[in-house]
MARLO-643751 format. One record per residue (C-alpha): z, y negated, x; residue number from 0. Coordinates in Angstrom, 1 decimal, always signed. Layout:
N
<node><zz>Z</zz><yy>Y</yy><xx>X</xx><seq>NUM</seq></node>
...
end
This chain:
145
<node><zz>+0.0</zz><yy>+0.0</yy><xx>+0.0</xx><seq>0</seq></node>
<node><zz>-1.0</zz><yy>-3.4</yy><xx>+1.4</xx><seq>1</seq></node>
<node><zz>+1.9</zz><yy>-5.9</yy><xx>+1.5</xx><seq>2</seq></node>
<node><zz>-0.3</zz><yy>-8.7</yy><xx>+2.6</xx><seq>3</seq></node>
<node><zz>-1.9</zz><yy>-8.8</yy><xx>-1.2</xx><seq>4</seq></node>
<node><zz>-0.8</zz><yy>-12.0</yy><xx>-2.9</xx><seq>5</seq></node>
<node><zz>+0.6</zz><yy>-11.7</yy><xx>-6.5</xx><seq>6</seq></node>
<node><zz>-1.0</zz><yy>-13.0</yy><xx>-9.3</xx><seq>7</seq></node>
<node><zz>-0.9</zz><yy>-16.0</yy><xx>-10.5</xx><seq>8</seq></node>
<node><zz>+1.7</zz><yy>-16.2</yy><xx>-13.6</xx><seq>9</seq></node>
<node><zz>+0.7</zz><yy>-17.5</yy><xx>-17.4</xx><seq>10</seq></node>
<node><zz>+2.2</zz><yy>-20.6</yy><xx>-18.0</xx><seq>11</seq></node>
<node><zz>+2.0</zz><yy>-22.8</yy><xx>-21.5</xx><seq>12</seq></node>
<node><zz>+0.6</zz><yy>-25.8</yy><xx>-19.7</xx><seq>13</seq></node>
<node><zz>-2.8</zz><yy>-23.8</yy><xx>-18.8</xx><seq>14</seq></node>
<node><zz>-3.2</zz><yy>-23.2</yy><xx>-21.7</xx><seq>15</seq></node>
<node><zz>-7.3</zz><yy>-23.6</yy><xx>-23.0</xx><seq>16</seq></node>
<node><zz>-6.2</zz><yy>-26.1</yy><xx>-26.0</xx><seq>17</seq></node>
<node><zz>-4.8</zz><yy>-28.9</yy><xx>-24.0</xx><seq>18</seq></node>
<node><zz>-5.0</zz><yy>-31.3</yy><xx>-26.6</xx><seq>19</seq></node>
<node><zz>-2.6</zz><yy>-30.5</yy><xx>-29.1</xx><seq>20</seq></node>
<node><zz>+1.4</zz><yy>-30.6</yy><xx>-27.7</xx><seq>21</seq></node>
<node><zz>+3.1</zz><yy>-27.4</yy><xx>-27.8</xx><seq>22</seq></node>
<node><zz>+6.9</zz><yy>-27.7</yy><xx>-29.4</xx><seq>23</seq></node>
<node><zz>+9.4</zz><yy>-25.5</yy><xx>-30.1</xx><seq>24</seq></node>
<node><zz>+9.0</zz><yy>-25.5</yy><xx>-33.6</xx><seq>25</seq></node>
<node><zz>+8.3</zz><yy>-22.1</yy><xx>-34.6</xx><seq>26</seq></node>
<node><zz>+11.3</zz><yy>-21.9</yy><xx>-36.5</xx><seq>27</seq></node>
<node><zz>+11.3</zz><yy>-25.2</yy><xx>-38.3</xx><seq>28</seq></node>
<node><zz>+9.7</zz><yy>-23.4</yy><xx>-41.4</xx><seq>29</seq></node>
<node><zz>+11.2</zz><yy>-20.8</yy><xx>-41.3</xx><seq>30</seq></node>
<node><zz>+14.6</zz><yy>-22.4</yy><xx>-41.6</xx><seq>31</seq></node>
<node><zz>+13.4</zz><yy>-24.9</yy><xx>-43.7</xx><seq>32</seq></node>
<node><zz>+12.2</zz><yy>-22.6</yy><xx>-46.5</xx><seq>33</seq></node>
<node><zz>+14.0</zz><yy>-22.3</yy><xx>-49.7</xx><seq>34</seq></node>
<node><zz>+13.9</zz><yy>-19.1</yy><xx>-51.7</xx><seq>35</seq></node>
<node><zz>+11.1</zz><yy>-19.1</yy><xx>-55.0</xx><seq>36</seq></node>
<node><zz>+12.9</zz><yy>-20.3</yy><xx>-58.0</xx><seq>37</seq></node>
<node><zz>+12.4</zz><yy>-17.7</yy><xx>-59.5</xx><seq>38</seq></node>
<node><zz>+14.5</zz><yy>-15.0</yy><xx>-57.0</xx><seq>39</seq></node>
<node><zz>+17.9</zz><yy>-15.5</yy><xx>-58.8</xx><seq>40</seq></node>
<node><zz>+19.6</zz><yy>-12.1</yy><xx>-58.9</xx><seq>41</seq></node>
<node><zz>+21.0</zz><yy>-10.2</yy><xx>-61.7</xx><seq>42</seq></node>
<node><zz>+20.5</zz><yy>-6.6</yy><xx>-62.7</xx><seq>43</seq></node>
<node><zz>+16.9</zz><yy>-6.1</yy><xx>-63.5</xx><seq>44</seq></node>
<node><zz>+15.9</zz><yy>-9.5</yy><xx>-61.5</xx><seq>45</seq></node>
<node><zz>+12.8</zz><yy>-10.0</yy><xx>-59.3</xx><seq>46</seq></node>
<node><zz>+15.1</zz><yy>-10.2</yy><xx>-55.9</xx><seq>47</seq></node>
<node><zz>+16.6</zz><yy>-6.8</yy><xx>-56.9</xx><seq>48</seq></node>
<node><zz>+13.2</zz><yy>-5.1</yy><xx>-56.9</xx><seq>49</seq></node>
<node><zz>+12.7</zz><yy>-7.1</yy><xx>-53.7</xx><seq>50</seq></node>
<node><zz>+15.5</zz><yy>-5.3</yy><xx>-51.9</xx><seq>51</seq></node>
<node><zz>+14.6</zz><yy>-1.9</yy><xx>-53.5</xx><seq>52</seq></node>
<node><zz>+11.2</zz><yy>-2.4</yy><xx>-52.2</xx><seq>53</seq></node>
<node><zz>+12.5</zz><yy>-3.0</yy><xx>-48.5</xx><seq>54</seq></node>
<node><zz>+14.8</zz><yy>+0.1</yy><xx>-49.2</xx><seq>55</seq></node>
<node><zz>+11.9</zz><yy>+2.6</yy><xx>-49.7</xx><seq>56</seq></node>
<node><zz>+10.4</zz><yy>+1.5</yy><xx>-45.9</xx><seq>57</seq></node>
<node><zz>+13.2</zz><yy>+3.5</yy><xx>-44.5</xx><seq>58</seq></node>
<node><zz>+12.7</zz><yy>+6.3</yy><xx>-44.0</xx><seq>59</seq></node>
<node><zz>+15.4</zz><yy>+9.7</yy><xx>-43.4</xx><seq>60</seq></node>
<node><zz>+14.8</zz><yy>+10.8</yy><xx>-39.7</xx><seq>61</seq></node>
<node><zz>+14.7</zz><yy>+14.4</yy><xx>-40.5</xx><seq>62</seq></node>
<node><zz>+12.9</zz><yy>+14.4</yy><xx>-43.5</xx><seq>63</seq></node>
<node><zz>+9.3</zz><yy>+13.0</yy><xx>-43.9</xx><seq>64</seq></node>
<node><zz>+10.8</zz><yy>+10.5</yy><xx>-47.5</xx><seq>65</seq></node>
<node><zz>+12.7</zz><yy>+7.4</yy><xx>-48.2</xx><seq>66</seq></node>
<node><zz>+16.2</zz><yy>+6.6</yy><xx>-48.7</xx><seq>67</seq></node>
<node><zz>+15.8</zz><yy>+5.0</yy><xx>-51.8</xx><seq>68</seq></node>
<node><zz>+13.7</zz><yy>+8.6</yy><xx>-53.6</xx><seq>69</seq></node>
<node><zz>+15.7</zz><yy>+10.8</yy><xx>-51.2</xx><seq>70</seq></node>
<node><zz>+18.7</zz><yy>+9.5</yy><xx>-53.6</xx><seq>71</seq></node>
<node><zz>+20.9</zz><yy>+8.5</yy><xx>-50.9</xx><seq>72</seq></node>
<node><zz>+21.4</zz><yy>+4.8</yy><xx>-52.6</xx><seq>73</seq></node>
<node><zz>+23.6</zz><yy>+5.2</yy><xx>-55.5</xx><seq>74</seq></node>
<node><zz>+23.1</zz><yy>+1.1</yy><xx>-56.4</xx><seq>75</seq></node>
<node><zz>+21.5</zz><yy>-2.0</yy><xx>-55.7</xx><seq>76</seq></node>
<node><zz>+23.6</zz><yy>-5.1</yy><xx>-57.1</xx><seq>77</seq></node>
<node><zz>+22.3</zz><yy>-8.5</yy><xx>-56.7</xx><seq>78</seq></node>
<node><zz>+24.5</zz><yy>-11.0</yy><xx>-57.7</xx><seq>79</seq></node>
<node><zz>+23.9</zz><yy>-15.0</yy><xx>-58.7</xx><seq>80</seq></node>
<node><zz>+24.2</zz><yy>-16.0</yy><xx>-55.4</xx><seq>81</seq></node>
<node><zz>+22.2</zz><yy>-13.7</yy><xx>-54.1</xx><seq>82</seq></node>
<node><zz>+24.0</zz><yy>-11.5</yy><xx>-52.3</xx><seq>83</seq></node>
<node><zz>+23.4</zz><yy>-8.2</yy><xx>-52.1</xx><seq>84</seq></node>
<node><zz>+25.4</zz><yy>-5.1</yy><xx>-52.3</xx><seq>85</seq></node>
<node><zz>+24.5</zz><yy>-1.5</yy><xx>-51.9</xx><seq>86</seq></node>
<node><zz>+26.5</zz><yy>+1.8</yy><xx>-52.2</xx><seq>87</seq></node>
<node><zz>+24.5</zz><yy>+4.6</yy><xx>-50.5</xx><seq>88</seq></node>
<node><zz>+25.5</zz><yy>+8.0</yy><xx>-49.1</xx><seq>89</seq></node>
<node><zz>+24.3</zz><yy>+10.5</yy><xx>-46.4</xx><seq>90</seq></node>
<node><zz>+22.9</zz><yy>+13.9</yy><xx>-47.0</xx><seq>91</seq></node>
<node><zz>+25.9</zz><yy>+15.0</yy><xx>-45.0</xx><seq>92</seq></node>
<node><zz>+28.8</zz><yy>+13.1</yy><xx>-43.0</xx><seq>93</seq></node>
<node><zz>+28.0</zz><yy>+14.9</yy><xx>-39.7</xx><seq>94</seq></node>
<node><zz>+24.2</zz><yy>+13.4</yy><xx>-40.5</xx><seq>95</seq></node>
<node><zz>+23.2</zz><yy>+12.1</yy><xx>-36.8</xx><seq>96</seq></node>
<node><zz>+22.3</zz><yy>+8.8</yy><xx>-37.8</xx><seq>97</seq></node>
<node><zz>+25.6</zz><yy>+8.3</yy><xx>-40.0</xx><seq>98</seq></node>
<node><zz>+26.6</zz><yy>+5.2</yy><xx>-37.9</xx><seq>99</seq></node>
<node><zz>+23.0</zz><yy>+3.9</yy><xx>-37.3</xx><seq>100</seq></node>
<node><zz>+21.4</zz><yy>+4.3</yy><xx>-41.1</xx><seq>101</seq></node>
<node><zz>+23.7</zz><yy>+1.7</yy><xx>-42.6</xx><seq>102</seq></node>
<node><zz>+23.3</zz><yy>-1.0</yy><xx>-40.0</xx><seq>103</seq></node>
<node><zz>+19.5</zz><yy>-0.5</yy><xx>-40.6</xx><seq>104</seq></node>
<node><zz>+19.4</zz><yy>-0.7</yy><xx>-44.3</xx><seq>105</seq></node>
<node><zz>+21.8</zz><yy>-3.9</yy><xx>-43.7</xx><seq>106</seq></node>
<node><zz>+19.7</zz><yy>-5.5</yy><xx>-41.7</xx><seq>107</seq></node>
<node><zz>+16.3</zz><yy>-4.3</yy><xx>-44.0</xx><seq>108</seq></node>
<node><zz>+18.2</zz><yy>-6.2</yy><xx>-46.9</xx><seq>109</seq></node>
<node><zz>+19.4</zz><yy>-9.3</yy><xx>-45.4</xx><seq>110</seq></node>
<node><zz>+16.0</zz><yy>-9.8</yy><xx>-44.5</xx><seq>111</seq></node>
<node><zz>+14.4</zz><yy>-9.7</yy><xx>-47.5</xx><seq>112</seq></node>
<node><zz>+13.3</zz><yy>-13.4</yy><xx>-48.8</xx><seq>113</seq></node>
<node><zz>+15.7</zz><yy>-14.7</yy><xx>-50.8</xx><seq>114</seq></node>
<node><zz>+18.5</zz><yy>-13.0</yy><xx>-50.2</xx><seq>115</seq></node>
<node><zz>+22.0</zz><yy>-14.9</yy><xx>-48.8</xx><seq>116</seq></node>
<node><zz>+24.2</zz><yy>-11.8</yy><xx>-47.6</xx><seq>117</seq></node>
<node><zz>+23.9</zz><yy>-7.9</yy><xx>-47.2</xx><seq>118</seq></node>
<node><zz>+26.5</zz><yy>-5.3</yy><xx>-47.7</xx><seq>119</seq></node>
<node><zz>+26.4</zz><yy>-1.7</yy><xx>-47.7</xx><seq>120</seq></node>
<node><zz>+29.2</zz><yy>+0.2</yy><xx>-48.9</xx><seq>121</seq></node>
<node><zz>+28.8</zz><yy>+4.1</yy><xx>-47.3</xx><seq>122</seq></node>
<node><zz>+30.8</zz><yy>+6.5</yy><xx>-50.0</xx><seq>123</seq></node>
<node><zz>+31.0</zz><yy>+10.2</yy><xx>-49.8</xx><seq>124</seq></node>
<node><zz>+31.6</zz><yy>+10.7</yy><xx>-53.2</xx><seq>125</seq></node>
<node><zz>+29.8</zz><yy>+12.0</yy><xx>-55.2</xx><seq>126</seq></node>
<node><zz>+28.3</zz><yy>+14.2</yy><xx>-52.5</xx><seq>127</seq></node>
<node><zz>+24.5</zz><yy>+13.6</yy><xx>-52.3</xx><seq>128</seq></node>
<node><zz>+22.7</zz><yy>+17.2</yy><xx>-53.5</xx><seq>129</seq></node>
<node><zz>+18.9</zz><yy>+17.8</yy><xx>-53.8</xx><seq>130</seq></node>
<node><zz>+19.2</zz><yy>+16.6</yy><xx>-57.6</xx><seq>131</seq></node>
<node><zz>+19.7</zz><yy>+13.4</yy><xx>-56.4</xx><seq>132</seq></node>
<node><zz>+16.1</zz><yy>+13.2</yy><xx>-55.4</xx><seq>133</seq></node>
<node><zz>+13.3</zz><yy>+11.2</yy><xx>-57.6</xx><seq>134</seq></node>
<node><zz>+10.2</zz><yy>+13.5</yy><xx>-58.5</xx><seq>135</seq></node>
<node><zz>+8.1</zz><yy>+11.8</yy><xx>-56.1</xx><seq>136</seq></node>
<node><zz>+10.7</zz><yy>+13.0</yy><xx>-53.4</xx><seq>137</seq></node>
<node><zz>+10.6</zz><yy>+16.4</yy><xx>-54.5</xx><seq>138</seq></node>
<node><zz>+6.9</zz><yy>+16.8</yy><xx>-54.9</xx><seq>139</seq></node>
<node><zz>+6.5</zz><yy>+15.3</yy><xx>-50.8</xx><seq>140</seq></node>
<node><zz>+8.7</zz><yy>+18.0</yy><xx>-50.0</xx><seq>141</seq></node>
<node><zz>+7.1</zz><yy>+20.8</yy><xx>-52.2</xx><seq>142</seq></node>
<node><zz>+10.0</zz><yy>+21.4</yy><xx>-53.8</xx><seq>143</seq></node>
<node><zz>+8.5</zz><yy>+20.9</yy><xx>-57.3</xx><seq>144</seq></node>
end
């Protein structure tokens, strides 16, 4: 290996090819500056509650191919008037590998869903979660019906 090669030369923002226009750090000025649609009060049955359900079914169980949400491992989905949102879920068992992992990740999946203020999730063992617990859709991925 030759020592004597010089590095390349490192990207920098100021050679950039648009010159003209001034590059801020304003990426998050929208972002933090955005109000949730008038129309994303909670309540059971609202808009934001479908929201979070929505975000719930892109996780997905580790060991088996379906969501969380048709696996039946969330028991409820509350959404109050101030848009915080709490929800009870369960493991398929408590010696499940992800059991201190899964609720942090549906946490954070529901705090970040537009609109919504505050996240909880409760993690109950009772009642146990049982295959009957799983929506048709679940059951037909897995063959089971």
């Amino acid at each position: 290996m030759n020592s004597s090669a010089e590095k390349p030369p490192r990207a920098r923002v100021e050679d950039a090819i648009d010159t003209d226009t001034p590059r801020t750090r304003d990426y998050l000025d929208g972002f933090l500056a955005a109000k949730p649609a008038a129309d994303a009060e909670g309540g059971e049955g609202s808009d934001l509650q479908a929201d979070v359900i929505a975000a719930l079914r892109e996780i997905f169980d580790p060991e088996i191919p379906v969501n969380i949400y048709d696996l039946g491992l969330i028991y409820g989905v509350e959404v109050d008037e101030n848009r915080d949102a709490t929800v009870t879920m369960t493991l398929t068992t408590p010696h499940c590998p992800v059991a201190e992992s899964m609720p942090g990740e549906v946490e954070l999946r529901v705090s970040s869903v537009p609109g919504i203020r505050d996240a909880e999730v409760n993690l109950v063992w009772d009642p146990p979660w049982g295959p009957h617990k799983m929506s048709d859709e679940a059951r037909l991925e897995l063959g089971m019906l």
